[in-house]
C-alpha positions in Angstrom: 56.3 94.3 -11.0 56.6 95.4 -14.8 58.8 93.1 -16.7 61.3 94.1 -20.0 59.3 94.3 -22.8 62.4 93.6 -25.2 63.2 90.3 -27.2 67.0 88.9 -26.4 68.9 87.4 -29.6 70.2 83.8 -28.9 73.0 83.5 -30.0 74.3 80.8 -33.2 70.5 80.4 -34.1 68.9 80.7 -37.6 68.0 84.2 -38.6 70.5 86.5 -37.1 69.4 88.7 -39.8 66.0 88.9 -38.4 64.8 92.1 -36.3 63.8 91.3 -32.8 60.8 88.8 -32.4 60.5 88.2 -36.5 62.1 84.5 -35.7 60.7 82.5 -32.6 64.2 80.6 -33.0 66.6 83.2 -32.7 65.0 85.4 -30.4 63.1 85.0 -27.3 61.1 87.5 -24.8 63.1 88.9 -21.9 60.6 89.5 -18.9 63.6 91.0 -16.7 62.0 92.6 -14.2 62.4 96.5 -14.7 61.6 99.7 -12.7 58.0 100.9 -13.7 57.6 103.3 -16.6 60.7 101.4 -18.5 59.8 98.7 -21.2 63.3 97.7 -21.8 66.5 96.1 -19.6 70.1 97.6 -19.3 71.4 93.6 -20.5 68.9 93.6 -23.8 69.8 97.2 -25.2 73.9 95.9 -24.0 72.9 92.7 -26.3 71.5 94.8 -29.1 74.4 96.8 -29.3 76.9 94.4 -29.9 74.5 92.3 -32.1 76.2 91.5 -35.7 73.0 92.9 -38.0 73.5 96.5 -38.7 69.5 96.4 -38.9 69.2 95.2 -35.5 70.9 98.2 -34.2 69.4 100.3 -36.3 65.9 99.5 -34.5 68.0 99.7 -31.0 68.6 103.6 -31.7 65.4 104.5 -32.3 63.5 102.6 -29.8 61.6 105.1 -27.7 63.4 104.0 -24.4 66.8 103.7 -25.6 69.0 105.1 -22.8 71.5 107.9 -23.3 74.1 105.6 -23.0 73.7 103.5 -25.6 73.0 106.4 -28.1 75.8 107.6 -27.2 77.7 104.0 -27.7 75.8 103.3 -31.5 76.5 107.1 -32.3 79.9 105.5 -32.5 79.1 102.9 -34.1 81.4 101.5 -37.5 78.3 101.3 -39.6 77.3 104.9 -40.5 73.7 104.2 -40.9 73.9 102.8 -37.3 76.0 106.1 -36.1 73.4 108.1 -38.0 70.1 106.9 -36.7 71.5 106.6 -33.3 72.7 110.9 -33.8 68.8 111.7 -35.3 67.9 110.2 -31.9 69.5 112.2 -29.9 68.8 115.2 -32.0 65.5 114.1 -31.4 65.8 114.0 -27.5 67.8 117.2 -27.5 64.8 119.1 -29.4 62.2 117.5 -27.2 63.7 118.6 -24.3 64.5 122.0 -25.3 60.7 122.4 -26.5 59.5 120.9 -22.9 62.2 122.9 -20.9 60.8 126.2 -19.2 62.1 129.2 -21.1 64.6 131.5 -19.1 64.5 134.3 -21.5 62.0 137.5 -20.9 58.5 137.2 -23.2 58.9 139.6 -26.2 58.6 143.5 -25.2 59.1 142.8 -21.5 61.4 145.5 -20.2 64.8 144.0 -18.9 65.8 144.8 -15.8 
C-alpha cells in the first residue's frame, strides 16, 4: 500500500523556520498509508496549514497534490504571500482543467443548428 510521501513538523523542536525535511530534528517522514496515486495525507497538509512559518505554507500551496480544500483554507490565509500563492494555485488548477475539459462550443464555421 502507498504511504504519504510528506514530512510532519514536530512540534517545539529547533528549526521551525526550516521547510519540510531541511532539519532531521524538527521534521520527520509521515508513511501514513494513503489511497494510490496520492503522495500526501489529509493530517500533514492539516499540519502544514496551521504551521507558524509563512514559508512552510507557502510550499503547502503549491505542492502538486494539495487538495482543494486546503487552497481554499491558505487562500485565506493572514499572510498575503501565503493567500497569494495558494490563489496562483488554484488559478493554476482552474486553467488546467479548462484546457483538459472537452469543449461544448461548435468548431469554427460549423453551421449552428
Amino acid at each position: 500500500m502507498p504511504t504519504c510521501t510528506l514530512w510532519r513538523y514536530l512540534p517545539g523542536k529547533p528549526g521551525a523556520s526550516t521547510l519540510p525535511g531541511k532539519s532531521a530534528e524538527s521534521w520527520r517522514p509521515c508513511r501514513e498509508p494513503v489511497s494510490a496515486g496520492i503522495t500526501g495525507c489529509a493530517d500533514c497538509f492539516e499540519a502544514l496549514i496551521q504551521h507558524p512559518d509563512s514559508q512552510v505554507r507557502i510550499a503547502a500551496a503549491t505542492h502538486p497534490d494539495v487538495p482543494a480544500d486546503v487552497l481554499a483554507v491558505l487562500a485565506l490565509d493572514g499572510d498575503h504571500k501565503v493567500a497569494i500563492a495558494a490563489a496562483d494555485a488554484i488559478h493554476q488548477r482552474a486553467i488546467t482543467s479548462d484546457s483538459t475539459s472537452p469543449s461544448t462550443a461548435a468548431p469554427a464555421g460549423a453551421l449552428r443548428p
